[in-house]
N, C-alpha and C positions, 0 to 999 in steps of 0.2 A: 398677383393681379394688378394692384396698385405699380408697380413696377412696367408692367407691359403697356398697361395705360400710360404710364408718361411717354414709353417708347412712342408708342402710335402717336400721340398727340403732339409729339416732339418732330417725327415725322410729317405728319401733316403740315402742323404750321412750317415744314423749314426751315426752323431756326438753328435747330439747335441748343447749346448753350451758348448766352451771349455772354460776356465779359467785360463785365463794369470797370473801365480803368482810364485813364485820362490819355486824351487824344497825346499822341506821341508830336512832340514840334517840330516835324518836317519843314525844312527849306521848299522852295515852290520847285527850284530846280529839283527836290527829291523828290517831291510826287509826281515829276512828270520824268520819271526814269526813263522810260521810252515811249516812244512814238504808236500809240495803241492801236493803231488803223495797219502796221505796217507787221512784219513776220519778227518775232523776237530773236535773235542772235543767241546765242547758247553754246554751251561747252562739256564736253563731259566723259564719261568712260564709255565703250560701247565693245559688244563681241562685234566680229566682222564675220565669225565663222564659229564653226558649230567644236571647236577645238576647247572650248573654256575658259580663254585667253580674252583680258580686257585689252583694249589702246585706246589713246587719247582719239576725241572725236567735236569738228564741230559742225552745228547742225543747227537748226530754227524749227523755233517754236507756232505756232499759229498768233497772229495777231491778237488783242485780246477783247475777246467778245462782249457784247451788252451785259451776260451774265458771268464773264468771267474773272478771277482773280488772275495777277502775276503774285507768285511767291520768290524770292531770293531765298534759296536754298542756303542753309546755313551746315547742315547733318543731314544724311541717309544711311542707316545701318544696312546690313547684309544678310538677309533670308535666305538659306539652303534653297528655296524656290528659285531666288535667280539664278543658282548654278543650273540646276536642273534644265529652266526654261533656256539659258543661253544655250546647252550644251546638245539640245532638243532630246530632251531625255522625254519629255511629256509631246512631241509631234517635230514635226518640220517647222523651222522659224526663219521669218524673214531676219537680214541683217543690210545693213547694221543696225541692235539694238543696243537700245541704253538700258537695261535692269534699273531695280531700285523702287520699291512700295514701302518702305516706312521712311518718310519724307517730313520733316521740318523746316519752317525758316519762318520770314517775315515779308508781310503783303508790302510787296514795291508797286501797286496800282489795282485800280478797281474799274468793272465797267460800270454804265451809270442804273444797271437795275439792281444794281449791288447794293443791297443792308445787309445782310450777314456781317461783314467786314467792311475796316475802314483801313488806308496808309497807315502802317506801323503797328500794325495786329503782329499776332504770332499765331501760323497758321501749320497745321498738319494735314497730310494727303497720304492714304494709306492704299489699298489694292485694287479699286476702282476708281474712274472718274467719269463716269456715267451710266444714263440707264435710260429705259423708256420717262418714268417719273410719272408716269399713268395706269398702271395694273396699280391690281391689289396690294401684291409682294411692294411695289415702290413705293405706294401709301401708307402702309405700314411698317415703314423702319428697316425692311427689308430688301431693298435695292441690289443687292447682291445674289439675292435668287428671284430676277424678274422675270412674271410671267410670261413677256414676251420673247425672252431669249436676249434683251437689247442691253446687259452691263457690258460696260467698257471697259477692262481691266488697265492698269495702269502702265504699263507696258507690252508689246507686243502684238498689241491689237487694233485691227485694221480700222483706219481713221480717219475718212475723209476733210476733215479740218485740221490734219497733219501736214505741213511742208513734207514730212518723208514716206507721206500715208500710213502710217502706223504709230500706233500710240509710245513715247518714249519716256524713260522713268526717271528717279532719281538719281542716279547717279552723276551728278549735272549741276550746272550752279543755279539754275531757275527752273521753274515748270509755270507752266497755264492749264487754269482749271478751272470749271466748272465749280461756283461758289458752293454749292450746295453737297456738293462732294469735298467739302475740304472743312476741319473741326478747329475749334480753338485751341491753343495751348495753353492752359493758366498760367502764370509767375510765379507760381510758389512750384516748379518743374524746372530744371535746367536742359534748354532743348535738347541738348545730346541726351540727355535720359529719356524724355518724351518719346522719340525716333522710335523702338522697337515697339511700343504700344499700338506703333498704326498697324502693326500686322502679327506681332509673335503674343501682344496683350490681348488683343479683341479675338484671334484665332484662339483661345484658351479660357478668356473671361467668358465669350459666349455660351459655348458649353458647358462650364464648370456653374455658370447660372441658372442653363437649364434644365441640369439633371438637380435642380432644388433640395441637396443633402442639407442633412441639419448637421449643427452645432454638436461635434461630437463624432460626426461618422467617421468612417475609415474610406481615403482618398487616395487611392493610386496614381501614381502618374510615372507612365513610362516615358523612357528619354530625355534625359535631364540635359540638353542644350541649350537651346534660343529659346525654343517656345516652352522648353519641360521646364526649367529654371523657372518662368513667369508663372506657371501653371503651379509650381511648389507654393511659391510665394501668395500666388491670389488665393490659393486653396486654405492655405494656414491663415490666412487673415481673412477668410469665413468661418474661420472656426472648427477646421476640419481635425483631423489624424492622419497628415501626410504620409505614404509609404513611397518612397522613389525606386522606381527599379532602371538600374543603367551598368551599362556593360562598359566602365570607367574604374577603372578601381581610384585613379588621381582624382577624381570629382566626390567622393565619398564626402572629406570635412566640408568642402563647401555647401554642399546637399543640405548636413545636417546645419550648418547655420544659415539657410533660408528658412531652416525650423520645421524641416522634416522628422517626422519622428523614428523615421528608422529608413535609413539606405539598403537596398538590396543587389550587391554586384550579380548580373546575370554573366558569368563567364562559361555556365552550362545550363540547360535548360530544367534541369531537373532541384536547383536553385529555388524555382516558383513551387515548389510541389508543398514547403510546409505553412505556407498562405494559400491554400485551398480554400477557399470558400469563405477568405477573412475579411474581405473589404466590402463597402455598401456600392460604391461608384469608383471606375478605372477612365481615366482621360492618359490615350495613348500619342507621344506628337514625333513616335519612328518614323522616318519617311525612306523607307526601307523594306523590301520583304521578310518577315518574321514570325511564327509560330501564333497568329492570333489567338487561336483555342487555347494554346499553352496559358498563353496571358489573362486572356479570358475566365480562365478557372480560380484562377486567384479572387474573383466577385463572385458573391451570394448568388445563388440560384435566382433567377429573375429581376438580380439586378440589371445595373445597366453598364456599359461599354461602349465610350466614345473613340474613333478615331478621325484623328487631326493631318496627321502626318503625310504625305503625297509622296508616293512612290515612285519608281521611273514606270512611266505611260498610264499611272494613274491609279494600277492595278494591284490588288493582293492577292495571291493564292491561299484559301482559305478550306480547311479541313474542314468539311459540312459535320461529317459524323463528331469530330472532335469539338465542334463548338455545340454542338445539338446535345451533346452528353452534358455541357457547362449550363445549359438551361436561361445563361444568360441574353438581355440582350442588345444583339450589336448594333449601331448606328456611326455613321460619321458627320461630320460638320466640317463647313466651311467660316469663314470670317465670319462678318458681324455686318449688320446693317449702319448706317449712317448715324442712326440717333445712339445705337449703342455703341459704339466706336467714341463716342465725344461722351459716353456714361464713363465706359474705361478709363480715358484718359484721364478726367475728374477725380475716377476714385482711387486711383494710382497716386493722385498728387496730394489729395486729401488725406491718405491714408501710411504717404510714404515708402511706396513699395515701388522701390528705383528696380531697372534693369541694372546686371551686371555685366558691362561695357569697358570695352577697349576702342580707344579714341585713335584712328588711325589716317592719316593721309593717301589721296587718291594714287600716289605712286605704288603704295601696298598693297592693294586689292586684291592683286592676284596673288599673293604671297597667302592674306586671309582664306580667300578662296578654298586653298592647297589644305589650311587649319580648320577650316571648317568639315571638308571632306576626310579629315583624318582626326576628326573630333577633339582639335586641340584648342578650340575657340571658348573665350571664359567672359561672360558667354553671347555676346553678342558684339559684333566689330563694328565700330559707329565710323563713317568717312569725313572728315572735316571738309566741307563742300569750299571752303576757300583755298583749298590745295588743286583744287578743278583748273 
C-alpha cells in the first residue's frame, strides 16, 4: 500500500523523481541549441514500407512547446515491438516511421512551464508521450491505460503537432516531448544501460510487482530475451526462486548467471509436465503463439499468470478447456505508468541490475533486426544515436 501511495501521489504532483545534482555549465550558445518557436530538424532510421527494412530518414520535429522538453538523443535500444509495428504485423501503419521507445539522452532545451527539468538533465522517454492527464487512470500513475482512450504512444501515432502528423520514435538523434512524460536518469546508470528499462524494465517490473510474491516463492519466466532476461534479474533481486523456461539451448549459462535457479530448454512441450503445479507466479514476455495452458500448468492451482508478450495482431489462441483444467489464473499487462517507469529506473540503478546489451551503430539495425527474429540477440541491441 505504502508503495502505490507514493505511486499516486508521485503522479499527482508531477514530478516524479527529482535529481539533486549541480546545474551542468552550458555555454549560452548551448542552451539556445535551437530556435524553439520553429520545427526541429532531425535525423534518423525510418521503415518506408511494411518490408522490415530501415533507411536513413530526415524529418522535423514539432517546435518546442511551453511544456515541452528537447532531448539530444544519445542511445535507443531495440524492442521486438518495433519489428512488429514497422512490419504491420499489429494493423496497417503509416510510413515513413521512425520506431524506437526506450530512448535516453540529455535535455538541449526546455519550454518556460518546465520544472521537471533543467539544460543538461539526463532524460528518458519510454512508450508514450501523452495522454488526456485528466481521468482517473492519468491521476493516478496510470497514463497508459487512460480512461479516455487519449495516450499517445511513442511512435506511430496520429499527431497533430507532428510536422509528419504522426508520432516518431527513437531511432533519431533528438525527440520532443511532453515533460511530464519523460523520467530522470540518475548518474550512478550509464545511459546505454538505462535505454531498455524504458520499456523491456517497467514492461516486466510492473507485473512482477503486482502479482506481490514473497521472498522465497517460485517465479517463472518464460522467454528469456529483452524482456525475460530483465524479468530473471528483477525477480531474483526480490527474492524470488527464478525457473526460466526458453527454447535456446545457447542461453542456458547466461540464464543461470542472471541467478536463475534452474533453466528449463522447452525443445518439446512435454519438457513442462514435471513442473506441474511447482511455481507460485509465471510472467510470460513470448510474443508469439504458444501453448498458454501448457505453461500455465506449470503454477499452483489458483495462482496467477502474467502475459507480457504481444503477438502478431495482438492475439492468442488459447485452449479454454486446457487452461480451465490448470485452475489458474490468466491476466496480461501492458507497461507501466509514469511514476512507475521513473520507480524502475531508480531501483535498477540503486540495486545494480544492468540490462545485457550490445552497443551497436545506426548502420546495423537491420542486421540486429534479422538477430532479434532469429533470437540471436544477448540481449538487448542499444544504437549509439551519434551514428544517426
Amino acid at each position: 500500500m505504502e508503495r502505490r501511495k507514493f505511486i499516486e501521489q508521485t503522479a499527482i504532483a508531477d514530478a516524479g523523481f527529482i535529481i539533486a545534482k549541480p546545474f551542468n555549465n552550458f555555454s549560452q550558445d548551448q542552451q539556445k541549441i535551437k530556435d524553439m518557436s520553429k520545427n526541429i530538424p532531425s535525423r534518423g532510421y525510418a521503415a518506408k514500407d511494411a518490408s522490415g527494412r530501415l533507411s536513413p530518414w530526415t524529418f522535423e520535429r514539432r517546435p518546442v512547446g511551453d511544456n515541452d522538453i528537447l532531448i539530444d538523443i544519445k542511445y535507443a535500444s531495440i524492442c521486438h515491438s518495433d519489428i512488429h509495428q514497422m512490419r504491420g504485423d499489429w494493423g496497417k501503419q503509416p510510413y515513413p516511421q521512425v520506431p524506437g521507445h526506450e530512448i535516453v539522452g540529455i535535455v538541449a532545451a526546455v519550454g518556460k512551464n518546465v520544472t521537471k527539468f533543467k539544460v543538461g538533465d539526463r532524460a528518458g522517454v519510454g512508450c508514450m508521450v501523452d495522454s488526456c492527464m485528466e481521468c482517473e487512470s492519468c491521476k493516478h500513475g496510470e497514463e497508459h491505460y487512460c480512461d479516455h482512450g487519449a495516450t499517445v504512444f511513442t511512435y506511430g501515432a496520429p499527431d497533430k503537432t507532428s510536422p509528419s502528423g504522426i508520432t516518431q520514435g527513437g531511432y533519431s538523434n533528438n525527440i520532443v516531448v511532453r515533460d511530464h512524460f519523460a523520467v530522470h536518469i540518475p548518474d550512478h546508470i550509464k545511459l546505454e544501460d538505462a535505454a531498455p528499462l524504458l520499456c523491456a524494465g517497467i514492461t516486466t517490473y510492473s507485473p512482477l510487482m503486482n502479482a506481490r510474491f514473497k521472498i522465497g516463492d517460485k517465479v517463472g519466466v518464460a522467454g528469456i530475451g529483452g524482456l525475460g532476461h530483465l524479468a530473471v534479474k528483477l525477480a531474483v533481486s526480490k527474492g524470488a526462486e527464478v525457473y526460466a523456461f526458453t527454447t535456446s539451448p545457447s542461453k542456458v549459462k547466461d540464464i543461470l548467471a542472471f541467478g536463475a535457479k534452474e533453466v528449463i530448454v522447452v525443445d518439446d512441450i512435454s519438457k513442462l509436465k514435471p513442473y506441474r503445479k511447482k511455481l507460485d507466479y509465471m510472467i510470460s514476455t513470448i510474443p508469439a503463439q504458444f501453448d498458454v495452458a501448457a505453461y500455465a500448468s506449470t503454477v499452483k492451482p489458483f495462482g496467477h499468470f502474467t502475459q507480457v508478450g504481444m503477438p502478431v495482431g495482438f492475439e492468442l489462441t488459447l485452449s479454454n478447456i486446457g487452461l480451465a483444467n490448470t485452475r489458474v489464473n490468466f491476466n496480461a499487462s501492458l507497461i507501466g505508468g509514469i511514476p512507475e517507469t521513473q520507480e524502475v529506473v531508480h531501483y535498477c540503478a540503486d540495486n545494480k541490475i544492468i540490462p545485457s546489451i550490445q552497443v551497436i551503430k545506426a548502420q546495423q539495425i537491420n542486421e540486429a533486426w534479422t538477430k532479434v527474429l532469429n533470437k540471436e540477440a544477448r540481449y538487448r541491441f542499444v544504437i549509439d544515436a551519434a551514428s544517426f
